[in-house]
C-alpha positions in Angstrom: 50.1 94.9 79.5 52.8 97.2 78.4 50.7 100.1 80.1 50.4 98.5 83.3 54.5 97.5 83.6 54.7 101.8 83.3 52.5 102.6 85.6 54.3 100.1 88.0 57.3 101.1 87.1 56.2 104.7 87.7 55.2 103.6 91.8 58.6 101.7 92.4 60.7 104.9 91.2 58.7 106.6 93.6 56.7 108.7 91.1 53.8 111.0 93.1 50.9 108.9 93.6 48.8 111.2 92.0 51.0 110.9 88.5 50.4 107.2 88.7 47.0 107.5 89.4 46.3 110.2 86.4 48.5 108.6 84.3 46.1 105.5 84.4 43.2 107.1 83.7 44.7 109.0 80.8 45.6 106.0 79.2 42.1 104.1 80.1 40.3 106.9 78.3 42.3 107.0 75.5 41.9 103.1 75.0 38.4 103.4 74.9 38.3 106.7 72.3 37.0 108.8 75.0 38.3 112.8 74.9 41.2 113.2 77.2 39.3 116.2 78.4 36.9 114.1 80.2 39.9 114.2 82.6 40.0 118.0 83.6 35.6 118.1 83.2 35.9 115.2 86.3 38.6 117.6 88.4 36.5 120.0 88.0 33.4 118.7 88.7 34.7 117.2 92.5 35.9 120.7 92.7 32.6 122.2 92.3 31.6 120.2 95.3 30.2 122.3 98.3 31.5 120.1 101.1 35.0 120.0 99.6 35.6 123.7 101.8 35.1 121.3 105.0 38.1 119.9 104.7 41.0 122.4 104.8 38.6 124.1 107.6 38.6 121.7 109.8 42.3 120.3 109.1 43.4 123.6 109.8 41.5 123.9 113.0 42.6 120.2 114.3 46.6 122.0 113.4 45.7 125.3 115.8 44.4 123.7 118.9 47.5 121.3 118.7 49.8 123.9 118.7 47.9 126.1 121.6 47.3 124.8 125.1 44.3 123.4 124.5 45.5 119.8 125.2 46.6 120.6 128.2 43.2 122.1 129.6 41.4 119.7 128.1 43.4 116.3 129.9 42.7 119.0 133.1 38.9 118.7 132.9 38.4 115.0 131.2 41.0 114.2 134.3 39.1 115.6 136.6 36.1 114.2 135.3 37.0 110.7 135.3 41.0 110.4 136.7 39.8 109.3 139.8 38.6 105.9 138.6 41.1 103.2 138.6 42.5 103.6 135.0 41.1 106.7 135.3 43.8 108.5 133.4 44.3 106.0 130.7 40.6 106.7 129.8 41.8 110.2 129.9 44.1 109.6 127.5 41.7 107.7 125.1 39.1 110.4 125.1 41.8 113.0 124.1 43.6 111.4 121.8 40.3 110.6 119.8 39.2 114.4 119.9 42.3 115.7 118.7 42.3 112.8 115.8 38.7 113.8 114.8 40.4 117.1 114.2 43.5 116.4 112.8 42.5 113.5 110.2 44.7 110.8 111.8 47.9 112.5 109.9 50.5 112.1 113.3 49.9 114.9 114.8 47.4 114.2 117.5 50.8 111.5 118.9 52.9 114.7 118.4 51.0 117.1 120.3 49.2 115.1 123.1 52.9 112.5 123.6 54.9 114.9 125.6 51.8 115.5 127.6 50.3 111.7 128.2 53.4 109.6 128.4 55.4 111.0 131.2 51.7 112.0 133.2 51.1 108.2 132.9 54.6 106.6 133.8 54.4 109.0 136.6 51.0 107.8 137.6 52.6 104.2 138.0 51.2 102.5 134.5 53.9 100.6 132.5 56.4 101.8 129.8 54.8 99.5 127.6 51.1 99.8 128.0 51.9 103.5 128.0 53.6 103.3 124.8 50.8 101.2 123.6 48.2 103.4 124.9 49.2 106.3 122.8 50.4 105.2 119.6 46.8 103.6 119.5 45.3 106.9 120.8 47.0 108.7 117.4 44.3 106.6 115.1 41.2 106.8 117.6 38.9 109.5 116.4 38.5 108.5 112.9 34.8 107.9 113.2 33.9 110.5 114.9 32.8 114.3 113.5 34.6 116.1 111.6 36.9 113.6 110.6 38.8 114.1 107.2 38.9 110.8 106.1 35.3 110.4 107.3 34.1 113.8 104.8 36.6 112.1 102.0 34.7 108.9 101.9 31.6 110.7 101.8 32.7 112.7 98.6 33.9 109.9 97.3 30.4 107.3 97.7 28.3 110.2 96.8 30.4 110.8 93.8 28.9 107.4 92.4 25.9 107.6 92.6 25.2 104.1 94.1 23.1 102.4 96.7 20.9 104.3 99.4 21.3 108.3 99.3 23.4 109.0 102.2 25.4 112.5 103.4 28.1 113.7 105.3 25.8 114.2 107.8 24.4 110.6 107.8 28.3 110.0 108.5 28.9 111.7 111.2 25.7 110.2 113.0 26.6 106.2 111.9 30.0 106.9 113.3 29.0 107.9 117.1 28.1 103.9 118.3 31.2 102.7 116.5 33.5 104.8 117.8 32.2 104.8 121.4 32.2 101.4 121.1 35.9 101.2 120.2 36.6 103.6 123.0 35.0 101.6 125.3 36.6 98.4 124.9 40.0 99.9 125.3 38.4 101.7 128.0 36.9 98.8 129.8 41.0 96.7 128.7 43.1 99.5 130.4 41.0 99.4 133.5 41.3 95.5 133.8 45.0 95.3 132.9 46.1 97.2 135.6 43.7 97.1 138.1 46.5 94.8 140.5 48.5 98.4 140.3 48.6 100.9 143.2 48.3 103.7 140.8 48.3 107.4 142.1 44.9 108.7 141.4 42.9 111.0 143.4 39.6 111.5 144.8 36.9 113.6 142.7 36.8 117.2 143.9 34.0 119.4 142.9 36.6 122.8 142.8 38.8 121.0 140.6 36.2 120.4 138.1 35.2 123.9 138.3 38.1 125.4 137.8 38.7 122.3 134.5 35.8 123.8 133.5 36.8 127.7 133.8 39.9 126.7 132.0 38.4 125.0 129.2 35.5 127.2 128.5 36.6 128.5 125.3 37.0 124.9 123.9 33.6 123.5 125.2 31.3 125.0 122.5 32.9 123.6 120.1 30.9 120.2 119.2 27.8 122.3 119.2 29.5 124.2 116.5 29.9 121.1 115.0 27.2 118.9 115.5 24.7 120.9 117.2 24.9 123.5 114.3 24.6 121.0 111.7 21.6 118.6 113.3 20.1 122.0 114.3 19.8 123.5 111.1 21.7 126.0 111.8 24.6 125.4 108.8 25.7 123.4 106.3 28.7 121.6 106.9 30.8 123.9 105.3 29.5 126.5 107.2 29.8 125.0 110.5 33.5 123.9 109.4 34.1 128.1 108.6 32.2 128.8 111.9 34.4 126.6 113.6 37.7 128.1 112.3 37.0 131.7 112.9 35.8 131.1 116.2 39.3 128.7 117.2 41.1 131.2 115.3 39.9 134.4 117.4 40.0 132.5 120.9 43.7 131.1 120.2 45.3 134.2 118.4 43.1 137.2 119.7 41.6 136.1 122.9 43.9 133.8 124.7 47.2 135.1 122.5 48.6 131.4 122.9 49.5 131.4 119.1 51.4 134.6 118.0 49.9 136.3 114.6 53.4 135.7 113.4 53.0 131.9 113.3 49.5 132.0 111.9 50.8 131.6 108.6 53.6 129.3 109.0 50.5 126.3 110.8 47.9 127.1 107.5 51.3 126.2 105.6 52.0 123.2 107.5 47.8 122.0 107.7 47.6 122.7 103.8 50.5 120.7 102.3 48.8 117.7 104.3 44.9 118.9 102.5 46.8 119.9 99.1 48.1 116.3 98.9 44.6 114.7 99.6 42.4 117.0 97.2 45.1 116.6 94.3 44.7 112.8 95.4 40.9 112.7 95.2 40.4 115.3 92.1 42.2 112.8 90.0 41.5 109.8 91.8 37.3 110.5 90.1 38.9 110.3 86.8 40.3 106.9 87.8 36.8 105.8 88.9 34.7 107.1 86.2 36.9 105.5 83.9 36.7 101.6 85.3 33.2 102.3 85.5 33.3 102.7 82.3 34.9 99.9 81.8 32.4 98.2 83.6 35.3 97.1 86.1 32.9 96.8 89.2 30.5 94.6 87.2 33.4 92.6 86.2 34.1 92.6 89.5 31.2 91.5 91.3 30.7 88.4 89.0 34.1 87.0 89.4 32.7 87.4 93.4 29.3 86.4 93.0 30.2 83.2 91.6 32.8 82.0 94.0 30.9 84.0 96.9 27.3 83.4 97.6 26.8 84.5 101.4 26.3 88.1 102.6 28.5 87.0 105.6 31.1 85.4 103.7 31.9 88.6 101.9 31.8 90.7 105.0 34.6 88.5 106.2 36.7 88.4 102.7 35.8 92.2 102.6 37.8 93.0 106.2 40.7 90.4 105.4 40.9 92.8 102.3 40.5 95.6 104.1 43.4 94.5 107.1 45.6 93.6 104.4 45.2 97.3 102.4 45.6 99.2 105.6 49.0 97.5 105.9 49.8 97.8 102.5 48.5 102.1 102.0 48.2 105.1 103.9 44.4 106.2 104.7 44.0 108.5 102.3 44.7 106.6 98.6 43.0 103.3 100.2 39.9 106.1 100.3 40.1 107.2 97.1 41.4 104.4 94.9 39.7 101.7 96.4 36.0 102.7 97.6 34.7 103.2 93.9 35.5 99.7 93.0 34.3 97.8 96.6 31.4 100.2 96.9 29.3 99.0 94.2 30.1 95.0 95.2 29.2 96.1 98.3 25.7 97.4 97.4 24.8 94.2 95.0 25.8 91.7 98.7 23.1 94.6 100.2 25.6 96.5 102.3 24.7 99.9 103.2 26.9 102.4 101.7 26.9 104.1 105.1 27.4 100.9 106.8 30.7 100.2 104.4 31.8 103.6 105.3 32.2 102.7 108.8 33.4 99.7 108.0 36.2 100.7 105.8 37.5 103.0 108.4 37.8 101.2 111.2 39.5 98.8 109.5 41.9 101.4 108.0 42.1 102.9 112.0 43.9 99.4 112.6 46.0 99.9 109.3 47.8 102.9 112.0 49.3 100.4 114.1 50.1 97.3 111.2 53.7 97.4 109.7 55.0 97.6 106.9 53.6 101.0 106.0 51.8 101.8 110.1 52.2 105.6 110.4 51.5 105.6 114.3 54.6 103.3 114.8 57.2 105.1 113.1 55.9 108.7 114.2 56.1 106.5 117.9 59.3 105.2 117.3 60.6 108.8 116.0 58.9 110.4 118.8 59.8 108.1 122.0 62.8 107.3 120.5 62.1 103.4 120.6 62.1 100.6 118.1 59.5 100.1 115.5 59.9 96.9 116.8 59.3 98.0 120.9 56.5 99.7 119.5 54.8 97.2 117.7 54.9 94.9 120.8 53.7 97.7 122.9 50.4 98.1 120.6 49.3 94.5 120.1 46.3 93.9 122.9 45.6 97.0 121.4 45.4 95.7 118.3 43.5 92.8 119.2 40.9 94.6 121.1 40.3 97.0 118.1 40.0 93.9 116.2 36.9 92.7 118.0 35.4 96.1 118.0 35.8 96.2 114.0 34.2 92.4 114.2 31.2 93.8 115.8 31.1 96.9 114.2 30.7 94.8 110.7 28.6 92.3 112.0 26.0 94.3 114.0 24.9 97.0 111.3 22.6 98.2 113.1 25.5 100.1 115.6 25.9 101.8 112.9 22.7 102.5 111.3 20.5 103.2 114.2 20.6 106.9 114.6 19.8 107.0 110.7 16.5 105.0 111.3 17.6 102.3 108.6 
């Protein structure tokens, strides 16, 4: 017990998470007689890992478009695509914000970069203060399911890490993720449209020169999902490769081509994208110790009888699993709910017949929702910071949000197959 009043004591003096985290497994091993060195051979063993190199890529990449114009020639072409629809720019907004999350991990940034951009185009389209605030504080956590998402790669580490269930890859990911996060999309889509369709909003007609010139403007951000997806469901690369691929190429269009980021604050961005990685890897390299050590401990097993025998229904745990999962989000930032708690719900999962890929999905939408839920909602207080407002105004402003991403996570558990059907399973 005396351990365990540390290691709290350790989180409420604000110790690094990734001390407490170590700290625990140190002391687990040593418990059980096993060589402290287990520790470092587990580091270095997720370090080894191939697909780890995705992650800084793309993080870095999701950091240089926001700070180059592409958000702004992108809302051009997805508005001239679709702005002329009643609630035709919100869906504009939606779209964008989940690119730019799929990029940037969900870490603030796409609410940062795309704010000053959708917030006064909206009010000045007619839509209200509020549903705009709403609009794009929700934006900032859309885009987690979708490829090349960070947290999306970590869980995949992470599950295939264990060893347990169906084999499944990063690229399996990417695929389950597409129906999920369309879906998600769409039902904020299909709200926005509805909720102000009694407005005499100020949209346009479609012109066929405006898309053309969108689509001059964006031209050098186009290719990019093929060098994502197409390269990787092509054959072509790995993900790593496609991840490299995709930096160089964003690299030499924003700094060489276009000029829109001066070599001078190349550096200062990789700083800026790599604290945010740095923290995650350290996170995740001793977060495997952690793991390997309740496994060990046969934790999980322990685990999954104390749940098997008050828990007998597949459905029952689903709906335990996303009141769990609500409650976390609230409770931990997106990254340490990844790592610390996916080795002990994975294998629980697996025994109730859950697909590993299927959890994944799960897991993260619920954790998209975790964004917008106080106490610890990152999208509200970079919101409140940002549009100077409450965290209060900005809570109000993002709860039919809330409640329509609550139906899509419903669904998304419920129907596996949304998830699962590009896979085949």
């Amino acid at each position: 017990m005396t351990p365990l009043l540390i290691l709290l004591a350790l989180a409420l003096i604000g110790a690094p998470l990734f001390v407490v985290i170590a700290a625990g497994a140190l002391w687990g091993f040593h418990a059980a007689g096993v060589d402290l060195s287990v520790v470092a051979i587990e580091i270095y063993r997720i370090a080894e890992t191939p697909v780890l190199l995705a992650i800084p890529l793309f993080t870095f990449v999701g950091y240089l478009l926001s700070e180059s114009n592409a958000p702004r020639r992108m809302m051009r072409l997805t508005q001239a695509l679709v702005g002329w629809m009643p609630g035709g720019l919100a869906i504009v907004a939606l779209g964008l914000c989940a690119i730019f999350t799929a990029f940037t991990g969900a870490s603030g940034v796409t609410i940062i970069a795309l704010g000053p951009l959708l917030y006064p185009a909206m009010e000045a389209a007619g839509y209200p203060k509020r549903f705009n605030l709403g609009l794009v504080t929700t934006g900032g956590s859309l885009g987690l399911l979708f490829a090349p998402s960070l947290p999306l790669i970590l869980y995949g580490i992470v599950a295939q890490q264990m060893h347990i269930g169906a084999p499944m890859s990063i690229e399996d990911l990417f695929l389950a993720g597409i129906f999920p996060g369309l879906l998600m999309i769409g039902l904020l889509a299909l709200w926005s449209a509805w909720s102000n369709r009694s407005l005499r909003l100020s949209f346009g007609a479609f012109r066929w020169r405006e898309v053309g010139g969108a689509l001059r403007e964006a031209a050098w951000e186009l290719p990019l999902p093929f060098f994502v997806l197409g390269g990787i469901y092509g054959g072509w690369f790995a993900v790593s490769e496609a991840a490299a691929m995709t930096a160089l190429y964003v690299t030499l269009v924003e700094v060489v081509i276009l000029r829109e980021i001066p070599l001078k604050q190349l550096p200062g961005i990789m700083r800026r994208s790599m604290v945010l990685v740095g923290g995650v890897l350290i996170i995740l390299a001793v977060s495997m110790a952690s793991a390997t050590c309740m496994i060990d401990a046969e934790i999980p097993e322990r685990l999954f009888a104390f749940i098997s025998a008050h828990v007998t229904s597949r459905m029952t745990f689903l709906i335990l699993l996303n009141l769990f999962l609500l409650l976390l989000g609230a409770l931990l930032d997106i990254f340490s709910a990844l790592v610390l708690v996916v080795p002990l719900i994975l294998p629980v999962a697996v025994q109730y017949g859950v697909d590993p890929v299927h959890l994944g999905i799960i897991f993260l939408a619920n954790m998209q929702i975790g964004y917008l839920t106080p106490p610890v909602g990152l999208n509200l207080f970079i919101s409140s910071y940002r549009f100077e407002k409450t965290v209060g105004e900005v809570y109000v402003a993002t709860l039919p949000f809330f409640a329509i991403l609550l139906i899509a996570v419903l669904i998304i558990t419920y129907c596996p197959a949304l998830s699962l059907a590009l896979l085949g399973r």
